[in-house]
PDB file of N, CA, C and O in Angstrom, chain B, residues numbered from 101:
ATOM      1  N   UNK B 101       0.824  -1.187   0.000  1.00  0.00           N
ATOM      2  CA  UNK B 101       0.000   0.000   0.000  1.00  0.00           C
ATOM      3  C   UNK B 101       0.874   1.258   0.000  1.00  0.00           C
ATOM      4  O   UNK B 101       0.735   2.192  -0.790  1.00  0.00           O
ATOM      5  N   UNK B 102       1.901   1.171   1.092  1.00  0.00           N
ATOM      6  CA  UNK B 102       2.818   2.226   0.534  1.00  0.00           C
ATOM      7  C   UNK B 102       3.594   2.652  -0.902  1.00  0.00           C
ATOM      8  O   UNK B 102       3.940   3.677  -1.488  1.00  0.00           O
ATOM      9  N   UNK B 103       3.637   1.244  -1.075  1.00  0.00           N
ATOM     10  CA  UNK B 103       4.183   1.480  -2.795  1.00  0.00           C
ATOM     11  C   UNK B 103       3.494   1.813  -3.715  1.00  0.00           C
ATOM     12  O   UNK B 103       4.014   2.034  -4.809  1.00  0.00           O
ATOM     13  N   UNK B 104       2.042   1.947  -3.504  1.00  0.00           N
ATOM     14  CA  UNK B 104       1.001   2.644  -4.360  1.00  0.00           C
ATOM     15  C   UNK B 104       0.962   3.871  -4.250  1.00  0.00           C
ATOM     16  O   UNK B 104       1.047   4.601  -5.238  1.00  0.00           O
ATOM     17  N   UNK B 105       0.797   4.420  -2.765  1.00  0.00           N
ATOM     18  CA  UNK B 105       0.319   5.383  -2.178  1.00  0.00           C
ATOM     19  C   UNK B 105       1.892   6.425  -2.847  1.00  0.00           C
ATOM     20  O   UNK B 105       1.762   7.335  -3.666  1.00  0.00           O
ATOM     21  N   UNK B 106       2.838   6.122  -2.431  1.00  0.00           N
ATOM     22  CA  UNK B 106       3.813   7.010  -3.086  1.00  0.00           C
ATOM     23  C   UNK B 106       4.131   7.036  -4.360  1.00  0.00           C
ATOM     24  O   UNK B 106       5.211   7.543  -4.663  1.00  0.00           O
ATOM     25  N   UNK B 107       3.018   6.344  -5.689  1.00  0.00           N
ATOM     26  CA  UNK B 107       3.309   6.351  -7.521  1.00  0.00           C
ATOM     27  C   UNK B 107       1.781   6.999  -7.364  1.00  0.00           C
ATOM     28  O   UNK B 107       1.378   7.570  -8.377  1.00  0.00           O
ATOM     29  N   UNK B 108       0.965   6.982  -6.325  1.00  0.00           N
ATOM     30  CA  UNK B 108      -0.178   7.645  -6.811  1.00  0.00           C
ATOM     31  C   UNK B 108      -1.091   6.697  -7.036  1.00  0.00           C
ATOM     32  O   UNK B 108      -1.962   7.193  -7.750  1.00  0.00           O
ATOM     33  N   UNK B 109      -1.254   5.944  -6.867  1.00  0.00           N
ATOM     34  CA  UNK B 109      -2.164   4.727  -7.480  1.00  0.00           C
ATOM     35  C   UNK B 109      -3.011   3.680  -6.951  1.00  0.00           C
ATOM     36  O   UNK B 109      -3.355   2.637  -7.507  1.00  0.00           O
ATOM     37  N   UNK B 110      -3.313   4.132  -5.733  1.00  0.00           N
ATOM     38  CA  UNK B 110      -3.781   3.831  -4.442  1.00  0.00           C
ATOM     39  C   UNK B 110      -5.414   3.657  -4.765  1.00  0.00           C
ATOM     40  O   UNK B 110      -6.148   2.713  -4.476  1.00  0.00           O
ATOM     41  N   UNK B 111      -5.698   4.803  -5.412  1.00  0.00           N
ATOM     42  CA  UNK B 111      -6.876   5.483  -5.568  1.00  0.00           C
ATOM     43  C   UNK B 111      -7.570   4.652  -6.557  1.00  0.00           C
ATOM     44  O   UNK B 111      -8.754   4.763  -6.873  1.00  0.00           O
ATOM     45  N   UNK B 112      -6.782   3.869  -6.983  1.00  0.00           N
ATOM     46  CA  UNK B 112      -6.975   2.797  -8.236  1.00  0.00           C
ATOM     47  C   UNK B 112      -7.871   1.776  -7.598  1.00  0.00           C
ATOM     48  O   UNK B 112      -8.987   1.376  -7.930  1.00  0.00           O
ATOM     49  N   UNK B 113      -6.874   1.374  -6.320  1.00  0.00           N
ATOM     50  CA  UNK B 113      -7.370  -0.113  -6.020  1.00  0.00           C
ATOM     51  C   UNK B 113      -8.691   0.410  -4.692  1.00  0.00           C
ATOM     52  O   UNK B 113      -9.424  -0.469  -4.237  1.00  0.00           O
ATOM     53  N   UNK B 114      -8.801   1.541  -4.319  1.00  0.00           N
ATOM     54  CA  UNK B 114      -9.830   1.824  -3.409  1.00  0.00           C
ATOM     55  C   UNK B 114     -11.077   2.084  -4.184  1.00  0.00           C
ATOM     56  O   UNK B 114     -12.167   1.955  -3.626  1.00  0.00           O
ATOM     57  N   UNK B 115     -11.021   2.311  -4.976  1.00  0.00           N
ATOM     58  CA  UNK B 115     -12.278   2.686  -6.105  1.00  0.00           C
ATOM     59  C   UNK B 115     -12.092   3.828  -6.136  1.00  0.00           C
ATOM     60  O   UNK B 115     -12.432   4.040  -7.300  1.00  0.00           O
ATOM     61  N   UNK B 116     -11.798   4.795  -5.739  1.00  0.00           N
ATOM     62  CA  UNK B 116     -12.148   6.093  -5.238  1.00  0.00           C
ATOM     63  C   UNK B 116     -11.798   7.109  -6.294  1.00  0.00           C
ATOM     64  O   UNK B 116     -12.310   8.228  -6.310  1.00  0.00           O
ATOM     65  N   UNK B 117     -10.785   6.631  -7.302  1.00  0.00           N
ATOM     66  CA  UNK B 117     -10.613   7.800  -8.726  1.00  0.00           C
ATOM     67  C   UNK B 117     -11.576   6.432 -10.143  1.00  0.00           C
ATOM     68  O   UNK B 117     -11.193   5.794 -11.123  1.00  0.00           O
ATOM     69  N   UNK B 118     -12.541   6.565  -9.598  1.00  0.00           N
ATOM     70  CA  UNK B 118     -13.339   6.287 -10.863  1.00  0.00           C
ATOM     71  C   UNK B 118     -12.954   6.486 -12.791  1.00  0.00           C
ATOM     72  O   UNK B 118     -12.241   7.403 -13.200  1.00  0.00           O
ATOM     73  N   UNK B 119     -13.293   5.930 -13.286  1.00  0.00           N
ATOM     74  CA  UNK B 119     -13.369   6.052 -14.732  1.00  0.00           C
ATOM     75  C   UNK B 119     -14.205   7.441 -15.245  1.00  0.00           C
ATOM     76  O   UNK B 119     -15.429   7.554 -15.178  1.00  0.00           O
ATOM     77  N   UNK B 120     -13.332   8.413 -15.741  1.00  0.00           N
ATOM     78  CA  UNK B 120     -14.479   9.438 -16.334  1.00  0.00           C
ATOM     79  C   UNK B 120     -14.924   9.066 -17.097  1.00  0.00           C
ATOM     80  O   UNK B 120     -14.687   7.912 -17.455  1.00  0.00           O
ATOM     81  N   UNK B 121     -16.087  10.125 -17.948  1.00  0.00           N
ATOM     82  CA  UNK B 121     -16.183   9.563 -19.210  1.00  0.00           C
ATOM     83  C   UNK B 121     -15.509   9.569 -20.688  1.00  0.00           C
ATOM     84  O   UNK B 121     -14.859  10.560 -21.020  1.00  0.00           O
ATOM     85  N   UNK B 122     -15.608   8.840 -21.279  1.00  0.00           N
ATOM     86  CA  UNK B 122     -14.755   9.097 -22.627  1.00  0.00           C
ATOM     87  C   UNK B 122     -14.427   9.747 -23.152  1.00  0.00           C
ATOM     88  O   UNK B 122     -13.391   9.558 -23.789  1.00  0.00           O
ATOM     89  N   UNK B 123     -15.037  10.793 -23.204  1.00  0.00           N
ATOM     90  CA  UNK B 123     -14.816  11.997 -23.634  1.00  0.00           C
ATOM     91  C   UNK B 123     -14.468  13.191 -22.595  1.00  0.00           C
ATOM     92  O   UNK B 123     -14.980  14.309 -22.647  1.00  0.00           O
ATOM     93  N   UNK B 124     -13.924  12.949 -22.054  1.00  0.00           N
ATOM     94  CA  UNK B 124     -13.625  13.321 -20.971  1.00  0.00           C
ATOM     95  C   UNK B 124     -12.391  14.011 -20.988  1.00  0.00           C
ATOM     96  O   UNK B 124     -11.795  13.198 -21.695  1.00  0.00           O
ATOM     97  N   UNK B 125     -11.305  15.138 -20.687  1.00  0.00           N
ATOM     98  CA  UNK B 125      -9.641  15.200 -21.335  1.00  0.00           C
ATOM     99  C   UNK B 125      -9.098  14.127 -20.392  1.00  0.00           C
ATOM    100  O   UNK B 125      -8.262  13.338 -20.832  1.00  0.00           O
ATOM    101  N   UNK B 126      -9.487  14.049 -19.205  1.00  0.00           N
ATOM    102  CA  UNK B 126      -8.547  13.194 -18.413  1.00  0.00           C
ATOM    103  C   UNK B 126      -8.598  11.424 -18.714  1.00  0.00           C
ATOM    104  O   UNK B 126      -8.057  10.534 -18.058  1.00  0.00           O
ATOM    105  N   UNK B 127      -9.391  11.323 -19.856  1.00  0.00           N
ATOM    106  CA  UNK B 127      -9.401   9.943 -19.867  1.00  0.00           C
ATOM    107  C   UNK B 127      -8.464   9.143 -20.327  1.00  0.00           C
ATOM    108  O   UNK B 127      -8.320   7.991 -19.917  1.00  0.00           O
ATOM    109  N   UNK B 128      -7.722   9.701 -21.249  1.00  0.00           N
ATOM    110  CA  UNK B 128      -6.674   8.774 -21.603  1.00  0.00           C
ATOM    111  C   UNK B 128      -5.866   8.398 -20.622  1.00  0.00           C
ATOM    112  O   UNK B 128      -5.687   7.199 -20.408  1.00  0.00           O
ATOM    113  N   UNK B 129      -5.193   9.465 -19.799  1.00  0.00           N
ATOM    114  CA  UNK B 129      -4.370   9.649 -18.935  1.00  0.00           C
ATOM    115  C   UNK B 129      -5.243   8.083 -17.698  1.00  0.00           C
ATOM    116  O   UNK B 129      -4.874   6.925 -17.507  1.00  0.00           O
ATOM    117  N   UNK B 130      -6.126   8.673 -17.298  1.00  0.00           N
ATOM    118  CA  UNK B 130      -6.824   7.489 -16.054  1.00  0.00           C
ATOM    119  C   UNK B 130      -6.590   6.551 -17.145  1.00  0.00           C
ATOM    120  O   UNK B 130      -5.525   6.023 -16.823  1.00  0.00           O
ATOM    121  N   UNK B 131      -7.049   5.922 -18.495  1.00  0.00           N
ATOM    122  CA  UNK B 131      -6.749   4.521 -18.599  1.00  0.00           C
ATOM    123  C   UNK B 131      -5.589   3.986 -18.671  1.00  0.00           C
ATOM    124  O   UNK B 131      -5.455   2.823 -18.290  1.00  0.00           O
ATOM    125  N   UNK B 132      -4.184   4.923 -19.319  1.00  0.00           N
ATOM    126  CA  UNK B 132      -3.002   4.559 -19.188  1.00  0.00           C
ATOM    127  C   UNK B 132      -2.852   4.057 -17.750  1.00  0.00           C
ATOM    128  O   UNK B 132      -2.458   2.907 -17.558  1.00  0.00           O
ATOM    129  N   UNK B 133      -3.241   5.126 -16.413  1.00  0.00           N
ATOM    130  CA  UNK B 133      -2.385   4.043 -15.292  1.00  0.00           C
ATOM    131  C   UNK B 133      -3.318   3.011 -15.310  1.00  0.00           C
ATOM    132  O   UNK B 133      -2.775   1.907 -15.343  1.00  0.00           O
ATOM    133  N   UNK B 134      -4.538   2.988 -15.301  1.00  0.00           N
ATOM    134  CA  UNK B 134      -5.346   1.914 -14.394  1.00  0.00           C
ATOM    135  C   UNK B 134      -4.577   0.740 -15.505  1.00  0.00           C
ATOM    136  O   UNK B 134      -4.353  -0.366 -15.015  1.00  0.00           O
ATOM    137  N   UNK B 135      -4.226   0.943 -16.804  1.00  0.00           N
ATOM    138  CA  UNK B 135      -3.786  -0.633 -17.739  1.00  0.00           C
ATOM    139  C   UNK B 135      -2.399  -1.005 -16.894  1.00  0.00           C
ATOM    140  O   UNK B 135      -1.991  -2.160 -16.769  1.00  0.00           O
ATOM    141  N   UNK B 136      -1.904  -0.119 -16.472  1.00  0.00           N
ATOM    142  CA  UNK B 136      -0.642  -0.110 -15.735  1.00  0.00           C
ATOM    143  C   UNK B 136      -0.572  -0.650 -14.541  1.00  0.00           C
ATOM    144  O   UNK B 136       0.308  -1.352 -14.043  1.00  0.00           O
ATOM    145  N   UNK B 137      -1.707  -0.216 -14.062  1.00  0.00           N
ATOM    146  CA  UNK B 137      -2.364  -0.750 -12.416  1.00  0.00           C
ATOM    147  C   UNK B 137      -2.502  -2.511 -12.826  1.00  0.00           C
ATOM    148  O   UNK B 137      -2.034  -3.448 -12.179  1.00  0.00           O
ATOM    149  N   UNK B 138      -3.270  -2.568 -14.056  1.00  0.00           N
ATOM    150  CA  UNK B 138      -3.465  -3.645 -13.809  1.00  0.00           C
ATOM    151  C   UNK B 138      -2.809  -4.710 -14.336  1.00  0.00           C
ATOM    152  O   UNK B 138      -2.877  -5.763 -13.702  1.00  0.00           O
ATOM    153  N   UNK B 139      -2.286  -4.689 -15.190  1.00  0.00           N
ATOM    154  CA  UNK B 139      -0.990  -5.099 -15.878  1.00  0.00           C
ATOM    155  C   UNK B 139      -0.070  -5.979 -14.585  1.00  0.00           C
ATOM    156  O   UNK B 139      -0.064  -7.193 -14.382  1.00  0.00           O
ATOM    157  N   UNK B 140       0.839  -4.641 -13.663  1.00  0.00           N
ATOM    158  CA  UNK B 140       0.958  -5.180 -12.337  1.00  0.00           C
ATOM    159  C   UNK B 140       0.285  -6.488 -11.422  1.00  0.00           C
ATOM    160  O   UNK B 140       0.914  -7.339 -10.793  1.00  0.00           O
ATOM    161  N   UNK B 141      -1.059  -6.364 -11.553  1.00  0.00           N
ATOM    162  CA  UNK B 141      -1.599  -7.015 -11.057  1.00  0.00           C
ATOM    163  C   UNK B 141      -1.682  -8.004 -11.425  1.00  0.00           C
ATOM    164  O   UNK B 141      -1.758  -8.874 -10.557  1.00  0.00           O
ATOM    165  N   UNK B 142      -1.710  -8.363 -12.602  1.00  0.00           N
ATOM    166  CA  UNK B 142      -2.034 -10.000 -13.333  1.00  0.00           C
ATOM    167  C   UNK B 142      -0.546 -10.467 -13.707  1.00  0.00           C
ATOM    168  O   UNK B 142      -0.315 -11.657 -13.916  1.00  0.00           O
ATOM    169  N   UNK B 143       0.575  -9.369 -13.793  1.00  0.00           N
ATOM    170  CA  UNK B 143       1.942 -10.169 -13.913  1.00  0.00           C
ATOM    171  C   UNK B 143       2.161 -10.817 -12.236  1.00  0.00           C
ATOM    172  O   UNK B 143       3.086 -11.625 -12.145  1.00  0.00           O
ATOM    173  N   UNK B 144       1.316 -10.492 -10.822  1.00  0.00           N
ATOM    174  CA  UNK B 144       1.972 -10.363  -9.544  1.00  0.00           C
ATOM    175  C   UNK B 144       1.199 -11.722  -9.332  1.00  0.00           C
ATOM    176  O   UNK B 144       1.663 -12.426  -8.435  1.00  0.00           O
ATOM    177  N   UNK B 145      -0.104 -12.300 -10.128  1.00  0.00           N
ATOM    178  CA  UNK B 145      -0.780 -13.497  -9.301  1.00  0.00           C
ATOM    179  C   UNK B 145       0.276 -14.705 -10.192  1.00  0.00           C
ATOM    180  O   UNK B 145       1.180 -14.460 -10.991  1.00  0.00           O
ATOM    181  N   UNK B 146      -0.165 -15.863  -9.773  1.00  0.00           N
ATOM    182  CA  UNK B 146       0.259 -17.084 -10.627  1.00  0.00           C
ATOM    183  C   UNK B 146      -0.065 -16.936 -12.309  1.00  0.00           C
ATOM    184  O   UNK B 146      -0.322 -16.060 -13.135  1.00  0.00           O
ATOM    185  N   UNK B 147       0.050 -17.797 -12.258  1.00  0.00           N
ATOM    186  CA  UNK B 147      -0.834 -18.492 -13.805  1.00  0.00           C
ATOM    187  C   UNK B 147      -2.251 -18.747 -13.952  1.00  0.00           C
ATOM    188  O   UNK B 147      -2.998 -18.162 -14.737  1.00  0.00           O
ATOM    189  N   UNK B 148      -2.585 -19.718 -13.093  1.00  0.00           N
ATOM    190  CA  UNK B 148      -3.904 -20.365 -12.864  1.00  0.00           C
ATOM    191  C   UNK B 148      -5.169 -18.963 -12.376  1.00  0.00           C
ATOM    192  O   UNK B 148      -6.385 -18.937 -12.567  1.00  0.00           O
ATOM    193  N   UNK B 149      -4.329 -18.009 -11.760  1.00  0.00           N
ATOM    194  CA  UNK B 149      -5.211 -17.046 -11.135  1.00  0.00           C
ATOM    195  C   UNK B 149      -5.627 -16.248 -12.303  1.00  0.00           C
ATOM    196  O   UNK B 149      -6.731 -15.996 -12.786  1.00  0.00           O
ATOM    197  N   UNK B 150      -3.712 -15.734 -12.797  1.00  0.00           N
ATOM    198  CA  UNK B 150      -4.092 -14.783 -14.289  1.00  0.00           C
ATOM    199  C   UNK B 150      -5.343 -15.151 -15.227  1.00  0.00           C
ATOM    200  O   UNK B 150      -6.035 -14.348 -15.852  1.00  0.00           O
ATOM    201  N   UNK B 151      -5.462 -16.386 -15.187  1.00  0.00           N
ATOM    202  CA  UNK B 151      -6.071 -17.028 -16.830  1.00  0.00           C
ATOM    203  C   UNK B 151      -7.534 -16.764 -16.210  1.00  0.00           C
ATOM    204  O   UNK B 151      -8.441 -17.045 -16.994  1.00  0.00           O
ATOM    205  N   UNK B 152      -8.012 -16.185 -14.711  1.00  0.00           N
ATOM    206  CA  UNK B 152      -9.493 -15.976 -14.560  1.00  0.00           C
ATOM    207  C   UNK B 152      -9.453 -14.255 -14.377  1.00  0.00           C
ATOM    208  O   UNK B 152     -10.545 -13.708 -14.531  1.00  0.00           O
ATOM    209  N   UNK B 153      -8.434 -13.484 -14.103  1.00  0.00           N
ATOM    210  CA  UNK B 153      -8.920 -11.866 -13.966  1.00  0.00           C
ATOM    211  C   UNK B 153      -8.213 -11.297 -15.279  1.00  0.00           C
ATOM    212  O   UNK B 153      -8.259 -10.080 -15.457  1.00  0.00           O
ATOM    213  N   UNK B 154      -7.538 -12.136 -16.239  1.00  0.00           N
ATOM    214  CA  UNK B 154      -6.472 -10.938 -17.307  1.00  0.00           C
ATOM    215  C   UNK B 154      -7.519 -10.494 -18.240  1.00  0.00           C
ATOM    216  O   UNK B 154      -7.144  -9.834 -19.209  1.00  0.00           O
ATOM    217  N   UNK B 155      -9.277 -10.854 -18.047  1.00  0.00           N
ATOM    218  CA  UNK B 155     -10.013 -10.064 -18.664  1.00  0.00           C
ATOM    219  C   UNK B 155     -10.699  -8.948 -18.101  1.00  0.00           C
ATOM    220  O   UNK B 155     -11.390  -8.197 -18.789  1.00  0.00           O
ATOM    221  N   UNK B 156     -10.527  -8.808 -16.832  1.00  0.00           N
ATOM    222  CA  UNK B 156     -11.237  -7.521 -16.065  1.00  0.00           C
ATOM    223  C   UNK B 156     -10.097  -6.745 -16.447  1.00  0.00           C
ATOM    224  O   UNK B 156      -8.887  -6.955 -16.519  1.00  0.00           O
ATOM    225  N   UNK B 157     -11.177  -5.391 -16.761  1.00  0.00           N
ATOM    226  CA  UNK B 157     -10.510  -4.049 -17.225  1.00  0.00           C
ATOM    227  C   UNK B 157     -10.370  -3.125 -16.285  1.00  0.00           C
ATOM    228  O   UNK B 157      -9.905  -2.057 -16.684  1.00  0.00           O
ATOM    229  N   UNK B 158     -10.653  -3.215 -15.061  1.00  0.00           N
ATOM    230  CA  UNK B 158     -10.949  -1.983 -13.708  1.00  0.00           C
ATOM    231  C   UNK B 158      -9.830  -2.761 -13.135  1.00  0.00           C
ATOM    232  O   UNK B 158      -9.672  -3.976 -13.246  1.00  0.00           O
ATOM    233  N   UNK B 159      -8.848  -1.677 -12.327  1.00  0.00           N
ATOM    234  CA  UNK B 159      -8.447  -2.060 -11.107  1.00  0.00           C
ATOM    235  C   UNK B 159      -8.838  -2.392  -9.832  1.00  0.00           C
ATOM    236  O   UNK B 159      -8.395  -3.116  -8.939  1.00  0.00           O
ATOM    237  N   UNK B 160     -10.147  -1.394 -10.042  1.00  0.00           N
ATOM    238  CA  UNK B 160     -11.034  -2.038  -8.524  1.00  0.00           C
ATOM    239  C   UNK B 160     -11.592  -3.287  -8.673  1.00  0.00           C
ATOM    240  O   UNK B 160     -11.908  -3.913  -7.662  1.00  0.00           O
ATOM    241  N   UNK B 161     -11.825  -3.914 -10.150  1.00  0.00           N
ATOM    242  CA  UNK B 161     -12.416  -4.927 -10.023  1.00  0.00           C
ATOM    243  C   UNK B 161     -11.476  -6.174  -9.765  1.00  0.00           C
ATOM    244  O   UNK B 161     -11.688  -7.204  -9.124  1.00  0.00           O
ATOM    245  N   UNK B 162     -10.168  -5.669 -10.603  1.00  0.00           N
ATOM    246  CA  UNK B 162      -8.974  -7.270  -9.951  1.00  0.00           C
ATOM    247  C   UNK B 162      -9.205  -7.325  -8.652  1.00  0.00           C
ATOM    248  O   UNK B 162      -9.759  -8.291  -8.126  1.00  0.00           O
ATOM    249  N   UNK B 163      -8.802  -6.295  -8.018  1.00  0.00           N
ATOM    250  CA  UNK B 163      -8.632  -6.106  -6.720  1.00  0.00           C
ATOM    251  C   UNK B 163      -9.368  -6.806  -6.203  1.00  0.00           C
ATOM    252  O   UNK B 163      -8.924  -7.939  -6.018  1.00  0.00           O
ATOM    253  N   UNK B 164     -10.606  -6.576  -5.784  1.00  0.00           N
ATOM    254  CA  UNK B 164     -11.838  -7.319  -4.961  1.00  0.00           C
ATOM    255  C   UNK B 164     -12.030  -8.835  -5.661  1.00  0.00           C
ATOM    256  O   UNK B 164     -12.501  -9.712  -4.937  1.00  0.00           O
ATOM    257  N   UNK B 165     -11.739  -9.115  -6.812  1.00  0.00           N
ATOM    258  CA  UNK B 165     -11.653 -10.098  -7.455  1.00  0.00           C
ATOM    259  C   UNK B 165     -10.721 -11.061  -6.819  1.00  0.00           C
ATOM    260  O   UNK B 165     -10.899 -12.279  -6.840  1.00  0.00           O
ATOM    261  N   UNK B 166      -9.636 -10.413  -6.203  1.00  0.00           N
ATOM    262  CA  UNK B 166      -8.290 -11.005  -5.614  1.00  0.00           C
ATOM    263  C   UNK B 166      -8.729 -11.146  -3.955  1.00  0.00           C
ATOM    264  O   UNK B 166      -8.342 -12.000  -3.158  1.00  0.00           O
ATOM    265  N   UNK B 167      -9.591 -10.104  -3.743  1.00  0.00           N
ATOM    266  CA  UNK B 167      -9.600  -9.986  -2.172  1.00  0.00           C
ATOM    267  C   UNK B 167     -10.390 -10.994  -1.963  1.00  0.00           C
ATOM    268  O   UNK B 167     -10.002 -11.844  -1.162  1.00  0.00           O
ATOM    269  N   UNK B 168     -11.822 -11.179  -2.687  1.00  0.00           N
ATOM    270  CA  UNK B 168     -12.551 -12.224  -2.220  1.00  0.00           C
ATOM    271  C   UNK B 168     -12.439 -13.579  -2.277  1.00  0.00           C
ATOM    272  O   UNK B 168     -13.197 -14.452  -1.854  1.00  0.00           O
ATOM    273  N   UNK B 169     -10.734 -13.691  -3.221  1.00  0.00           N
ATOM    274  CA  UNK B 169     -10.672 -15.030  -3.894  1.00  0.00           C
ATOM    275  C   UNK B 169      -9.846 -15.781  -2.629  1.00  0.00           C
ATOM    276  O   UNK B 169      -9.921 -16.986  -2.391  1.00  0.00           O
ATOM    277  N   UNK B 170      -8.956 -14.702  -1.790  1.00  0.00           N
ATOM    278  CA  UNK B 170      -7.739 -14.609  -1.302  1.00  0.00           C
ATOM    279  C   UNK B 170      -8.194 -14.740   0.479  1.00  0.00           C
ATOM    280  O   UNK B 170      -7.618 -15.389   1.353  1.00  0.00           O
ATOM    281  N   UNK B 171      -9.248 -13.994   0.573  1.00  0.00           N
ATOM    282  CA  UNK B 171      -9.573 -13.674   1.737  1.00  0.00           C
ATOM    283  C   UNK B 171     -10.441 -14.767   2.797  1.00  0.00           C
ATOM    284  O   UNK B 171     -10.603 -14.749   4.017  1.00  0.00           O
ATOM    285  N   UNK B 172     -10.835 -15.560   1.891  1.00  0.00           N
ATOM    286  CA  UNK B 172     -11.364 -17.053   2.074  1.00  0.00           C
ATOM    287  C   UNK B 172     -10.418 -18.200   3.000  1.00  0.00           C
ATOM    288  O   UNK B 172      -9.557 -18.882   2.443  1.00  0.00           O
ATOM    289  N   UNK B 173     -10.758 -18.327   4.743  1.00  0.00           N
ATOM    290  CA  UNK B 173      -9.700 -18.966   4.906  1.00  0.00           C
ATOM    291  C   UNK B 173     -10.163 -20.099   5.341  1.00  0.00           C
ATOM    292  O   UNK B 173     -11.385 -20.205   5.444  1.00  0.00           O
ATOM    293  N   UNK B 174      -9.368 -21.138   5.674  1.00  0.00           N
ATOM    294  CA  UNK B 174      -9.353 -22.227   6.292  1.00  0.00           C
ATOM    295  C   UNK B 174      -9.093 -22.430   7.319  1.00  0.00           C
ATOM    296  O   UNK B 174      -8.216 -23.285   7.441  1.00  0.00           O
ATOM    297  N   UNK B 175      -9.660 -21.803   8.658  1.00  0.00           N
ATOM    298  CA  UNK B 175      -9.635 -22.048   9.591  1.00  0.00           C
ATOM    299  C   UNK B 175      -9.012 -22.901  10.840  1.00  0.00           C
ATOM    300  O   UNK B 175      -8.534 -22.512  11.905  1.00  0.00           O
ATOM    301  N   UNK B 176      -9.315 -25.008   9.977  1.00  0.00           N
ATOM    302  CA  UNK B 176      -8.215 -25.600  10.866  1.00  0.00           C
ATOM    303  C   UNK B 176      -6.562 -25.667  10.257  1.00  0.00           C
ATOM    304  O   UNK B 176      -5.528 -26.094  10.772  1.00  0.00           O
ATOM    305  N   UNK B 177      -6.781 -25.183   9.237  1.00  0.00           N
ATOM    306  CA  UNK B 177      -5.281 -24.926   8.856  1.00  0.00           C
ATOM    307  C   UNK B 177      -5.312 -23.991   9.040  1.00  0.00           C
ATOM    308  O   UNK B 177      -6.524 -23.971   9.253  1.00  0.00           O
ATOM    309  N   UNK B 178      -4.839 -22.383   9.265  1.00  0.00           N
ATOM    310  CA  UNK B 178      -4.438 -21.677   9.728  1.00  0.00           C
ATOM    311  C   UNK B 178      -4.531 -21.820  11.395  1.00  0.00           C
ATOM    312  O   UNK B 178      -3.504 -21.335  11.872  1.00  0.00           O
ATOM    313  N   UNK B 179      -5.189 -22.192  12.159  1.00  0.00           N
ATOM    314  CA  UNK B 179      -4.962 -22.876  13.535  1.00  0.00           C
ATOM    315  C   UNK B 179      -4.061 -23.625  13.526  1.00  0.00           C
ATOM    316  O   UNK B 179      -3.268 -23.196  14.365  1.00  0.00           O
ATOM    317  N   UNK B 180      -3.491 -24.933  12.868  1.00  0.00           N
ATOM    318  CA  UNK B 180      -2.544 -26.054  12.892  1.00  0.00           C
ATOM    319  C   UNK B 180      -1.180 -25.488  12.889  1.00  0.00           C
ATOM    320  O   UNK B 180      -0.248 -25.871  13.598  1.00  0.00           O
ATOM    321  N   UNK B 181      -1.154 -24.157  11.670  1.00  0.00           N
ATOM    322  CA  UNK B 181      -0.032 -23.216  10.795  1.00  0.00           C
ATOM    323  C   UNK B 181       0.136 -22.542  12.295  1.00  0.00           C
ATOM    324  O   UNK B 181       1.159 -22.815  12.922  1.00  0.00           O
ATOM    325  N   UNK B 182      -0.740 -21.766  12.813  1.00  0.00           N
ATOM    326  CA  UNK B 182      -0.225 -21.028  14.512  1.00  0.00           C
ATOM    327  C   UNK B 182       0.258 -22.301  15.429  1.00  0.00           C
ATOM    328  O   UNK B 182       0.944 -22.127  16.437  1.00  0.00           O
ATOM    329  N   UNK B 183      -0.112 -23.436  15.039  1.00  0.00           N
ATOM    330  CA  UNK B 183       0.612 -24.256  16.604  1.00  0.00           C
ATOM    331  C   UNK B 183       1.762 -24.826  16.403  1.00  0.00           C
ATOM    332  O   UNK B 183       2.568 -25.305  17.201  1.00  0.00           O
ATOM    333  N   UNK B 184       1.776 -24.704  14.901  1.00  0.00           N
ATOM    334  CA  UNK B 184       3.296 -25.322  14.682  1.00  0.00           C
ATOM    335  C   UNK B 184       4.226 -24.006  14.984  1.00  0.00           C
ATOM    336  O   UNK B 184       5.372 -24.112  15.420  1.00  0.00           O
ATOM    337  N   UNK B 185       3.635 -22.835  14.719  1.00  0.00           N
ATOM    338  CA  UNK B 185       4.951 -21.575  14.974  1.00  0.00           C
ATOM    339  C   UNK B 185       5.012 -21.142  15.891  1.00  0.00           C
ATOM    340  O   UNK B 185       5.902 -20.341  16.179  1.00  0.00           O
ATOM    341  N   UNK B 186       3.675 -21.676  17.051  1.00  0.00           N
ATOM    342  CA  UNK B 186       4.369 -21.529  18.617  1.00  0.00           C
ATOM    343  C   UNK B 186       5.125 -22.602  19.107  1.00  0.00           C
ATOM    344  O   UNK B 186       5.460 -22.461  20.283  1.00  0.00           O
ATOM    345  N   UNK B 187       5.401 -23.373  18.695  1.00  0.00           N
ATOM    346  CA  UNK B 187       6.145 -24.872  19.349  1.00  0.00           C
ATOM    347  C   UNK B 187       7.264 -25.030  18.561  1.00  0.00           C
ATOM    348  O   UNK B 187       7.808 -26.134  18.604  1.00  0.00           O
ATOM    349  N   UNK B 188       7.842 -23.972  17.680  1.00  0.00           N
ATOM    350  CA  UNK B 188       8.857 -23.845  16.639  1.00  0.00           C
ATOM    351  C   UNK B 188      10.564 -23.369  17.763  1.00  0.00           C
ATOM    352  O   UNK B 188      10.883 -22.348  18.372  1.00  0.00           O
ATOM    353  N   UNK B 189      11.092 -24.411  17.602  1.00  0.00           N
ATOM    354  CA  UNK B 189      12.498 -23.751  18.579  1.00  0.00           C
ATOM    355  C   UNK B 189      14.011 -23.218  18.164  1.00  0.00           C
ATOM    356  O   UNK B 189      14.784 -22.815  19.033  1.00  0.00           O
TER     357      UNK B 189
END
């Protein structure tokens, strides 16, 4: 987040600098980063992940695309994963 927050691009993955409209002057400019934004994003997952988001065109949408895919946990494994790294010497 810091590494966004200091290229500017933060605003990408919060939703919060929206798509103008097309005709818009600032539009080229917003789609250059967000392809950039997202570009990043689909070179940073695997393979298997790329081949389901390298068609979303929004950065907010990888994003949440990633968060909800990512954010999904497993409970007795991540419990098992904490008891092995407290009993770790």
């Amino acid at each position: 987040m810091t590494t966004l927050s200091a290229k500017n691009k933060i605003e990408f993955f919060l939703g919060t600098h929206r798509y103008p409209a097309k005709d818009h002057p600032t539009y080229a400019t917003w789609n250059r980063c967000n392809n950039m934004v997202v570009a990043w994003l689909v070179h940073f997952v695997s393979v298997p992940v790329r081949r389901r988001i390298i068609w979303i065109d929004s950065t907010v949408d990888v994003w949440n695309n990633l968060k909800t895919r990512y954010s999904q946990g497993n409970l007795s494994r991540i419990y098992d994963l904490q008891m092995k790294a407290a009993t770790l010497c």
